[in-house]
N, CA, C and O atoms as CSV, one atom per row, in Angstrom:
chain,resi,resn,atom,element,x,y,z
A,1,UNK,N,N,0.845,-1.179,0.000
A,1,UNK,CA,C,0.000,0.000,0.000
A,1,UNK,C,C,0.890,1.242,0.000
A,1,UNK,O,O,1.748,1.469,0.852
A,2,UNK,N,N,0.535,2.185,-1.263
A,2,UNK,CA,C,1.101,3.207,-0.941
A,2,UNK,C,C,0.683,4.821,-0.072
A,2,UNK,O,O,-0.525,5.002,0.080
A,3,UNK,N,N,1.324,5.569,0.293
A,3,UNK,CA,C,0.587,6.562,1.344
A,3,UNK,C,C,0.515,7.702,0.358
A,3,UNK,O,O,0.808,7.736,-0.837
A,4,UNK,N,N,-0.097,8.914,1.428
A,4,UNK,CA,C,-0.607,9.627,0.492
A,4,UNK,C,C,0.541,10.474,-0.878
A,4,UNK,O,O,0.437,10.861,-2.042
A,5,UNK,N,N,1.670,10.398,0.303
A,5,UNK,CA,C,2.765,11.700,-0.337
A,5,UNK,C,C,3.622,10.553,-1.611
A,5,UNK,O,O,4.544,11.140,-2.177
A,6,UNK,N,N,3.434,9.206,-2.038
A,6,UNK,CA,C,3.812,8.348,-3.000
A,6,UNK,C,C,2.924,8.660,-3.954
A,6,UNK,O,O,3.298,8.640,-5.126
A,7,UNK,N,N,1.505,9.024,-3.605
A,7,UNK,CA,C,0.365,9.012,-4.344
A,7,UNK,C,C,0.126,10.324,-5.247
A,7,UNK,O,O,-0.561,10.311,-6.269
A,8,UNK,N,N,0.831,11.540,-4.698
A,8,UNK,CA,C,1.034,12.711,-4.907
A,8,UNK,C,C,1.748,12.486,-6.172
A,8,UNK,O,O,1.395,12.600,-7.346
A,9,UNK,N,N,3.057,12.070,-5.503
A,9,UNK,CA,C,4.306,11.768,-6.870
A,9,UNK,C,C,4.010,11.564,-7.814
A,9,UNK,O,O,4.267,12.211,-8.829
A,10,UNK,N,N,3.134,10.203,-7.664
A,10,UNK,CA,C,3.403,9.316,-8.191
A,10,UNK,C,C,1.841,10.083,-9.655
A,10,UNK,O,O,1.544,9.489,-10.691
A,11,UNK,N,N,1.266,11.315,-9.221
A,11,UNK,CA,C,-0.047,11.424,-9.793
A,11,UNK,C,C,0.942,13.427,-10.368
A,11,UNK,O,O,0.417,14.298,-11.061
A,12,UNK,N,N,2.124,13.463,-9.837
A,12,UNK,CA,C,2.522,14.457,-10.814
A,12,UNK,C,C,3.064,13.702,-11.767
A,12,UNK,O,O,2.773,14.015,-12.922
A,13,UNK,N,N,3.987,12.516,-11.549
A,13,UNK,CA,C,4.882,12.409,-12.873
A,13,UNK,C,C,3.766,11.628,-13.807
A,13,UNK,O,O,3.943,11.795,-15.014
A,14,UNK,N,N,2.627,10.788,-13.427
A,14,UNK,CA,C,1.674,10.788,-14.641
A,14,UNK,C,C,1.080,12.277,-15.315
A,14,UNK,O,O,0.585,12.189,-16.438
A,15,UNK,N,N,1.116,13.471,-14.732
A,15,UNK,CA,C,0.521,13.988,-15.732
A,15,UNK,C,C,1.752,14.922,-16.233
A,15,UNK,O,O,1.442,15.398,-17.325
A,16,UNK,N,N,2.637,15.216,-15.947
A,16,UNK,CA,C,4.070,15.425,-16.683
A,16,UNK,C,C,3.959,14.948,-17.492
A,16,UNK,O,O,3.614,15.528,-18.521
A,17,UNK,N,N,4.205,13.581,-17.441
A,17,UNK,CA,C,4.460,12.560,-18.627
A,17,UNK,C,C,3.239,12.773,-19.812
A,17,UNK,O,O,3.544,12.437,-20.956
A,18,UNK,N,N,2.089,13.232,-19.610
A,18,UNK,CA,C,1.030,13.286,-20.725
A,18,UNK,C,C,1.232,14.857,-21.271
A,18,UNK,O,O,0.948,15.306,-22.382
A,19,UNK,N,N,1.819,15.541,-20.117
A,19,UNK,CA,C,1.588,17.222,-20.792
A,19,UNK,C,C,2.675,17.085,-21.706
A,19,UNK,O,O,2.387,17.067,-22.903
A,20,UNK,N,N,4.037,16.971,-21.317
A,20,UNK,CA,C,5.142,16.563,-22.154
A,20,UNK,C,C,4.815,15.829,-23.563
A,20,UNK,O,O,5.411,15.994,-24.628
A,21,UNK,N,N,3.786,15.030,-23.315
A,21,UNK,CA,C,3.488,13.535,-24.479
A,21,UNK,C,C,2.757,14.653,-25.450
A,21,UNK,O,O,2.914,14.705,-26.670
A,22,UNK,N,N,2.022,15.433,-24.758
A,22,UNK,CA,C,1.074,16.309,-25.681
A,22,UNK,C,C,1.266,17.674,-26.232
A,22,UNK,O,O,0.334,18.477,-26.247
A,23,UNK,N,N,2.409,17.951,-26.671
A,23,UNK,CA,C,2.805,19.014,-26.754
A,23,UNK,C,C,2.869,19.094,-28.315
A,23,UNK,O,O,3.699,18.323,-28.796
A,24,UNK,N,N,2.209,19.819,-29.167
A,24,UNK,CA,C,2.363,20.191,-30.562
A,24,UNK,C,C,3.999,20.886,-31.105
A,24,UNK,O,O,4.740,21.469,-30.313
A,25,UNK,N,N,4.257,20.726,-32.229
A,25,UNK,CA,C,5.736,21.368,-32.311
A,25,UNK,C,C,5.948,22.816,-32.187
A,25,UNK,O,O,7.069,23.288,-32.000
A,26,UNK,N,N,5.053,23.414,-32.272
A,26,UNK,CA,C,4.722,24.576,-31.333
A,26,UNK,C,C,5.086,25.538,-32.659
A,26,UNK,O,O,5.004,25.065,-33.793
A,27,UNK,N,N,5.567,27.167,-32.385
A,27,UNK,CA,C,5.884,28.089,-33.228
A,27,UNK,C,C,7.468,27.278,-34.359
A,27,UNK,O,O,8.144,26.376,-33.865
A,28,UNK,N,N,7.668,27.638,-35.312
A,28,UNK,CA,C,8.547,27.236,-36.342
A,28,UNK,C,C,9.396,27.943,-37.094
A,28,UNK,O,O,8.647,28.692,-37.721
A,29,UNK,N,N,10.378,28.147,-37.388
A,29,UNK,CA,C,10.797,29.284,-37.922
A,29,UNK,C,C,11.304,29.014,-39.078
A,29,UNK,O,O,11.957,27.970,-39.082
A,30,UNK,N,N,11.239,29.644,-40.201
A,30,UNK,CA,C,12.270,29.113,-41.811
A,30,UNK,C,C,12.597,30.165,-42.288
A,30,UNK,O,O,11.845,31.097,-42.575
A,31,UNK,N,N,14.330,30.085,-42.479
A,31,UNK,CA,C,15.206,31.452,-43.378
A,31,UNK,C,C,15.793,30.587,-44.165
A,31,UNK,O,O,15.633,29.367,-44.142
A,32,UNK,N,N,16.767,31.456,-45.164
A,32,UNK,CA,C,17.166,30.611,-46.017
A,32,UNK,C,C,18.600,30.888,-46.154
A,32,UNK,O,O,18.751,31.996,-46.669
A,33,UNK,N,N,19.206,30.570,-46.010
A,33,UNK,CA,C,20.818,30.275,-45.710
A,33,UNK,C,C,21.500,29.901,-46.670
A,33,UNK,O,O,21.296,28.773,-47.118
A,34,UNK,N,N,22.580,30.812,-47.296
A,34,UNK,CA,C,23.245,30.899,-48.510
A,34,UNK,C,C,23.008,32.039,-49.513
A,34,UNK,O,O,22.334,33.015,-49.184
A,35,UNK,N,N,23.759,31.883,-51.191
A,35,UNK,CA,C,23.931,33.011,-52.075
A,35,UNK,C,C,22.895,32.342,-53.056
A,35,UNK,O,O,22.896,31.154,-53.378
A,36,UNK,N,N,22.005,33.316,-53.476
A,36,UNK,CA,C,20.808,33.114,-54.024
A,36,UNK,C,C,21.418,33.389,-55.838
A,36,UNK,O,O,21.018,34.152,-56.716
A,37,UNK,N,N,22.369,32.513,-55.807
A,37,UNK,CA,C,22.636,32.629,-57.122
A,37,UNK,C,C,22.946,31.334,-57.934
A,37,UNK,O,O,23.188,30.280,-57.345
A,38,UNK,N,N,22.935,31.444,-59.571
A,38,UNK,CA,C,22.600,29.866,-60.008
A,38,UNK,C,C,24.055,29.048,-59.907
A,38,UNK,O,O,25.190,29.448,-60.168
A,39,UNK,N,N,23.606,27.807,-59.450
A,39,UNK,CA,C,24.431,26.801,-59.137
A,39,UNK,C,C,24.590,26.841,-57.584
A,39,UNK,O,O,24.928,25.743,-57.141
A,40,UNK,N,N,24.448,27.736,-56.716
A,40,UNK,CA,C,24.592,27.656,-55.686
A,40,UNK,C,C,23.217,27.076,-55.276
A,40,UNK,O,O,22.128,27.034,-55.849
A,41,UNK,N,N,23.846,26.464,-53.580
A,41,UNK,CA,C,22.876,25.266,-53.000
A,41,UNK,C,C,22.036,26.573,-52.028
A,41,UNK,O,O,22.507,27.701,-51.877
A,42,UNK,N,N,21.184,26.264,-51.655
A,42,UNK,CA,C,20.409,27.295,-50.484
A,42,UNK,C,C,19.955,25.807,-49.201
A,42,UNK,O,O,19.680,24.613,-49.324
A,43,UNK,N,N,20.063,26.541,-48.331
A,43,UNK,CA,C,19.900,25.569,-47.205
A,43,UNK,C,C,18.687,26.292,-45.948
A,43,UNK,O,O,18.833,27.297,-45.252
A,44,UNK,N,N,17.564,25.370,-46.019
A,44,UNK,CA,C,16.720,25.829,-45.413
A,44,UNK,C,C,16.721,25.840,-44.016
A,44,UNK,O,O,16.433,24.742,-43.541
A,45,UNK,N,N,17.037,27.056,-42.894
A,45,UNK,CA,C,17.086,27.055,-41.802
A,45,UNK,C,C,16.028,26.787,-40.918
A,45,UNK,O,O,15.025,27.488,-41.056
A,46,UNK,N,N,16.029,25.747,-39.858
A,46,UNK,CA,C,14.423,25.727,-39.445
A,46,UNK,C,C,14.641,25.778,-37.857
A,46,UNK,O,O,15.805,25.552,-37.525
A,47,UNK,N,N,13.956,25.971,-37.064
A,47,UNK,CA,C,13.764,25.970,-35.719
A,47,UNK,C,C,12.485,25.705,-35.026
A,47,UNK,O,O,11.607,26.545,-35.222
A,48,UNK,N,N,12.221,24.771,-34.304
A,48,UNK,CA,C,10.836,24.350,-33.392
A,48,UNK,C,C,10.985,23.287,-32.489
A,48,UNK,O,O,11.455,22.188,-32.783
A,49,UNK,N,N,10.498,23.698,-31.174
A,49,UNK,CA,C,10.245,23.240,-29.891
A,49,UNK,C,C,9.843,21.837,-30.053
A,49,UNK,O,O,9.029,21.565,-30.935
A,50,UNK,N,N,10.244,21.072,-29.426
A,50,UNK,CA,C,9.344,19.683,-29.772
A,50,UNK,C,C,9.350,19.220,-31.190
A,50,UNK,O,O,8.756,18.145,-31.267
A,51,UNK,N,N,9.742,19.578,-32.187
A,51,UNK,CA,C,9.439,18.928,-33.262
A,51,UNK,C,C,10.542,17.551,-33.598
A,51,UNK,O,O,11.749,17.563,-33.354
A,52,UNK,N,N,9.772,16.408,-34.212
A,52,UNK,CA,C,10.912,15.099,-34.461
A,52,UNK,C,C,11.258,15.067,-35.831
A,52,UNK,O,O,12.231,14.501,-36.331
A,53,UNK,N,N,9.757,16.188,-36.793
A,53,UNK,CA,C,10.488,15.580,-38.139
A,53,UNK,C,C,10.845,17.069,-38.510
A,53,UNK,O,O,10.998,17.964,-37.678
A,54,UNK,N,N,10.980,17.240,-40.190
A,54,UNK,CA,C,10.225,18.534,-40.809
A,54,UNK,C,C,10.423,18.298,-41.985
A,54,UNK,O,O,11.331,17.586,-42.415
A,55,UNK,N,N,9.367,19.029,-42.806
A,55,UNK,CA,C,9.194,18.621,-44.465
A,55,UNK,C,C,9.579,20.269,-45.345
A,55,UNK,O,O,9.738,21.295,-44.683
A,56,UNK,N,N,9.642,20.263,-46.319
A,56,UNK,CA,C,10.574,21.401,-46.788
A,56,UNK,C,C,9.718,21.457,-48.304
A,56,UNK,O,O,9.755,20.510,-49.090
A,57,UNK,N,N,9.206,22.303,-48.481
A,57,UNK,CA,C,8.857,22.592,-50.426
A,57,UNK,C,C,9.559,24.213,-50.337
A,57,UNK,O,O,9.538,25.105,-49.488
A,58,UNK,N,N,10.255,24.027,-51.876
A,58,UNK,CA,C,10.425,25.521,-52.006
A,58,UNK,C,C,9.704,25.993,-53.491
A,58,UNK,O,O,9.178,25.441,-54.457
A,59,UNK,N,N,9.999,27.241,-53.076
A,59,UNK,CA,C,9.075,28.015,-54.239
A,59,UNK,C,C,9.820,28.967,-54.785
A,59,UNK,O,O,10.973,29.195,-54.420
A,60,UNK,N,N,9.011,29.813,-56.016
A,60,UNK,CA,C,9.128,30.014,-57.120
A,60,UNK,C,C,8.152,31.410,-57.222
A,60,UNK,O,O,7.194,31.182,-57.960
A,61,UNK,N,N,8.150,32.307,-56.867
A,61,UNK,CA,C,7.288,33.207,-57.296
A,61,UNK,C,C,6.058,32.994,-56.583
A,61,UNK,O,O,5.023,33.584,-56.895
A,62,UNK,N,N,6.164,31.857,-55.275
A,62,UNK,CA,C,4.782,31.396,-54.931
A,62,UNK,C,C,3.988,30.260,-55.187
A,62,UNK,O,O,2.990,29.727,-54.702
A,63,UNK,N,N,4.797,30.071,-56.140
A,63,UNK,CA,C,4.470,28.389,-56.584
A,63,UNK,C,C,5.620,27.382,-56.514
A,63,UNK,O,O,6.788,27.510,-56.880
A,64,UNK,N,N,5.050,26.449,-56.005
A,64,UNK,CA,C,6.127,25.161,-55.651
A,64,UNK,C,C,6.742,24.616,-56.947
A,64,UNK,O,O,6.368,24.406,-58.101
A,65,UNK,N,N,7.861,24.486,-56.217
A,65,UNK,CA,C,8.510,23.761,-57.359
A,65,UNK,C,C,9.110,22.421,-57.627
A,65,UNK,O,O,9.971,22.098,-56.809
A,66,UNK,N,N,8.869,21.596,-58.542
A,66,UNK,CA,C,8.367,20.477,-58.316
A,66,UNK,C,C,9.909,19.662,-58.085
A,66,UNK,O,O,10.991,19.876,-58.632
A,67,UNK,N,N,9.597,18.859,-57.258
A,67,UNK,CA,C,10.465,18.035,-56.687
A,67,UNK,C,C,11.393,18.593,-55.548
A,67,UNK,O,O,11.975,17.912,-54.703
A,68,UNK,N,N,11.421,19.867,-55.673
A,68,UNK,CA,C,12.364,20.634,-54.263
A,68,UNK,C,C,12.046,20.072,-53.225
A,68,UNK,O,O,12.446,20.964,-52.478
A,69,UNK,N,N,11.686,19.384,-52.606
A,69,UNK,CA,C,11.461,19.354,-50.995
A,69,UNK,C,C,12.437,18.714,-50.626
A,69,UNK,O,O,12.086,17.859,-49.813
A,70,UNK,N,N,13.842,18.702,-50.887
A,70,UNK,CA,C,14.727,18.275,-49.477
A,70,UNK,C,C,15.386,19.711,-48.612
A,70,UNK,O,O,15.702,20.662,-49.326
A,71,UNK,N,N,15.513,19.795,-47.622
A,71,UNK,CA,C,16.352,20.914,-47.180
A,71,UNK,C,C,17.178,21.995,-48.316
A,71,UNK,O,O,17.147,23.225,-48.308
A,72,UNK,N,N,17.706,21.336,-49.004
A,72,UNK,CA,C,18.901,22.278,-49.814
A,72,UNK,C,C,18.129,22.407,-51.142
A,72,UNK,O,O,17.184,21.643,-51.337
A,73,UNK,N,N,18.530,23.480,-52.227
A,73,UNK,CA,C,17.968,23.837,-53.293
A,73,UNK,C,C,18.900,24.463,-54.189
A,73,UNK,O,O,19.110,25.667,-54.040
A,74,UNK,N,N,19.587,23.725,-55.246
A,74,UNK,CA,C,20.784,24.222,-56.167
A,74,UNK,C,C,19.896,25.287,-57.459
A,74,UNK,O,O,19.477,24.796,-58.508
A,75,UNK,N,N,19.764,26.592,-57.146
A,75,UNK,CA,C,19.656,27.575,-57.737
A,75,UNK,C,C,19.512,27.182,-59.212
A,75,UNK,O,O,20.323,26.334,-59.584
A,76,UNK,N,N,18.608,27.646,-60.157
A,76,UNK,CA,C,18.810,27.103,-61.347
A,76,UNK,C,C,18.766,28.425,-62.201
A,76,UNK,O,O,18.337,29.493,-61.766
A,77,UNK,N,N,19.282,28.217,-63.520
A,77,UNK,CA,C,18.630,29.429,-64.812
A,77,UNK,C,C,17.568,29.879,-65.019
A,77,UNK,O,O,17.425,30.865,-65.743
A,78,UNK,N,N,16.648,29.312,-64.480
A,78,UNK,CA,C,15.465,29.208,-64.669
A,78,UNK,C,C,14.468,30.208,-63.448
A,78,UNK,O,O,13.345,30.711,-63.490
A,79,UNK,N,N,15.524,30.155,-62.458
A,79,UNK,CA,C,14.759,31.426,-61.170
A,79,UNK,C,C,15.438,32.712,-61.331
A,79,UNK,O,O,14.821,33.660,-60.844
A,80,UNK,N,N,16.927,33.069,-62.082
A,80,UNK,CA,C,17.449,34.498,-62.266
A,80,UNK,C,C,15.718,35.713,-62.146
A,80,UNK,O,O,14.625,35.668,-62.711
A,81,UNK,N,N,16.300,36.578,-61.180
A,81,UNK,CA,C,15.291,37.318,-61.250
A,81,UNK,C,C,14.211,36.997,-60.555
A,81,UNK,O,O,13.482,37.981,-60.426
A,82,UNK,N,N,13.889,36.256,-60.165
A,82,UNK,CA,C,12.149,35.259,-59.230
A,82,UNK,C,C,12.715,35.325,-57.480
A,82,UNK,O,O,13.819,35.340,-56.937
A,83,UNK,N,N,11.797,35.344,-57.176
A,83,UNK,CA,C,12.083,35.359,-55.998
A,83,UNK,C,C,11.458,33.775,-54.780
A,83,UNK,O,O,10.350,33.303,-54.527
A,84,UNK,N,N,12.674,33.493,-54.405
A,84,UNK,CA,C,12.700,31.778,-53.978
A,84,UNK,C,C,11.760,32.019,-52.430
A,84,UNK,O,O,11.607,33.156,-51.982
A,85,UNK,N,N,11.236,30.896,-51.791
A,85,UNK,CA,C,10.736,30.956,-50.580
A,85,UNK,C,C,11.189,29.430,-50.546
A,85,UNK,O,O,11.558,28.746,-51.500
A,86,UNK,N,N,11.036,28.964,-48.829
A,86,UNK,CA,C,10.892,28.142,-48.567
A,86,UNK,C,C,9.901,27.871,-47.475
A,86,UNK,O,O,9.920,28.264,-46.309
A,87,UNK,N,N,8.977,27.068,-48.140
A,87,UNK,CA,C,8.014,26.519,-46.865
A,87,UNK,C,C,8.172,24.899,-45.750
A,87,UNK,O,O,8.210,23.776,-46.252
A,88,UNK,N,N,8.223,25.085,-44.658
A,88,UNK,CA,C,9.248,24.574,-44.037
A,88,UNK,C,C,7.667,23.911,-42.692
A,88,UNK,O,O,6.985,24.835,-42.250
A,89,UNK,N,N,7.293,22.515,-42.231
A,89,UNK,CA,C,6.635,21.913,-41.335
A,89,UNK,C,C,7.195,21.520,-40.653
A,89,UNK,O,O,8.200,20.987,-41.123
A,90,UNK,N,N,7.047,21.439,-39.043
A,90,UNK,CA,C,7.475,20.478,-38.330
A,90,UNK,C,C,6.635,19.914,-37.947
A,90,UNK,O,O,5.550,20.473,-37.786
A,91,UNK,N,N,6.805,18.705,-37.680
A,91,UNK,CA,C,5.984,17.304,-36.972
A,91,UNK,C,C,6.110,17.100,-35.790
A,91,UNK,O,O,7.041,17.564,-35.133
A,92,UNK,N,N,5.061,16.266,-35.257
A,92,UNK,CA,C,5.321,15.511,-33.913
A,92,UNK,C,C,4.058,14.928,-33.782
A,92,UNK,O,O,3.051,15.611,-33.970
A,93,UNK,N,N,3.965,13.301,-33.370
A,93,UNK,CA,C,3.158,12.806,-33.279
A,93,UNK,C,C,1.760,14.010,-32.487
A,93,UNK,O,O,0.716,13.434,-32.184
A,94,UNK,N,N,1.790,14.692,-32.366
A,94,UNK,CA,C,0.647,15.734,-31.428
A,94,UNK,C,C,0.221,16.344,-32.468
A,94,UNK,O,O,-0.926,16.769,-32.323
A,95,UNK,N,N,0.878,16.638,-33.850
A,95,UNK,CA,C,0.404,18.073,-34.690
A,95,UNK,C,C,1.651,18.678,-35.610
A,95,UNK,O,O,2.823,18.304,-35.599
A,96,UNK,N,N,1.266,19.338,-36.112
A,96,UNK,CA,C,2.473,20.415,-37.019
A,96,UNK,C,C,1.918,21.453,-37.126
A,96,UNK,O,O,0.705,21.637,-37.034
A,97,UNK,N,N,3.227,22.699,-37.450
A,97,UNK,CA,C,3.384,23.718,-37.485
A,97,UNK,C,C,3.936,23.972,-38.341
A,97,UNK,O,O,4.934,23.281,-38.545
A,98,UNK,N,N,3.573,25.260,-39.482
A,98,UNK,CA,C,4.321,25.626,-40.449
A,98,UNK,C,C,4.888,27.000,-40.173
A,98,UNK,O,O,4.774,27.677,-39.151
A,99,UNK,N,N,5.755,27.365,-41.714
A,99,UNK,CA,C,6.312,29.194,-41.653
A,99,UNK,C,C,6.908,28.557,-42.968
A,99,UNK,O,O,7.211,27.396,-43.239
A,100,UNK,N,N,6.968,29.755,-43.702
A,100,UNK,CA,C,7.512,30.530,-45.036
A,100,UNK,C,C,8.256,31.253,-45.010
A,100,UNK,O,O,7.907,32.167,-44.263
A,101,UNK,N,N,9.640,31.485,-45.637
A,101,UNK,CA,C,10.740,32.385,-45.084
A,101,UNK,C,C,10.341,33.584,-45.793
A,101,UNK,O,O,9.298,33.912,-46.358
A,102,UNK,N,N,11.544,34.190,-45.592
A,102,UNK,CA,C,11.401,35.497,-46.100
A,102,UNK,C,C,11.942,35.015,-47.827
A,102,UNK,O,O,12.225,33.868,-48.173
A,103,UNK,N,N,11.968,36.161,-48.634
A,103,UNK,CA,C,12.006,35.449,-50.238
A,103,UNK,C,C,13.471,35.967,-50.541
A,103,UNK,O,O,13.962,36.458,-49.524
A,104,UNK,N,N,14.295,36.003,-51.612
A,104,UNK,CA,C,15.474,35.859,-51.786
A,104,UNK,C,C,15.025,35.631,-53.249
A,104,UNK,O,O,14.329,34.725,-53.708
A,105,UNK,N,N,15.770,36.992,-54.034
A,105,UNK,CA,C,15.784,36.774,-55.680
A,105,UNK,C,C,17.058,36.230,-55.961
A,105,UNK,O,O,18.032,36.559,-55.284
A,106,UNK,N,N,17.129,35.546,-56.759
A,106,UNK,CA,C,18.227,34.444,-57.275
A,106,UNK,C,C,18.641,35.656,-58.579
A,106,UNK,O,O,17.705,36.264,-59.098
A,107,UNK,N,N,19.969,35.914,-59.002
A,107,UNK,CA,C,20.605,36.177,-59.220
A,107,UNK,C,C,21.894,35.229,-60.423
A,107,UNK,O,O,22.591,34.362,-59.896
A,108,UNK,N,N,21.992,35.388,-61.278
A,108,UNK,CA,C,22.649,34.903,-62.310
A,108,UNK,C,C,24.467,34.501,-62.186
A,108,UNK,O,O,25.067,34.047,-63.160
């Protein structure tokens, strides 16, 4: 049998353990890191509390561009002049959170 002050404990670290368990990845942050010019790689900076994964599309004037979604993005001929974003999720079994960086014209 346990007494009361085991019972206490023992009834914070269960709900620790669920507030902790339940925590969404909370606010997210995405910049974009590197020279926004062609051939160069851009590397998507991300930041969030709790998060285990994160997924990455970048863009184009606002429109995605197809196949970009790993972290990094080798500048092409094809964006000179456009202005790049990256949209950036984090995960966690609780939920996700997104952000869009700031934009960056690519340059020849």
């Amino acid at each position: 049998m346990i007494g009361a002050a085991q019972r206490a404990a023992l009834a914070f670290i269960r709900k620790r353990a669920r507030t902790e368990r339940g925590l969404a990845p909370g606010a997210v942050t995405a910049v974009i890191q590197g020279t926004p010019a062609v051939g160069q790689t851009l590397t998507a900076g991300r930041a969030s509390l709790h998060a285990h994964d994160f997924t990455y599309q970048w863009k184009n004037n606002g429109s995605n561009i197809g196949g970009a979604t790993a972290r990094t993005y080798v500048v092409q001929a094809g964006d000179v002049g456009d202005t790049l974003t990256v949209a950036v999720t984090a995960l966690n079994p609780n939920g996700t959170a997104s952000a869009t960086s700031s934009g960056v014209v690519a340059t020849a």
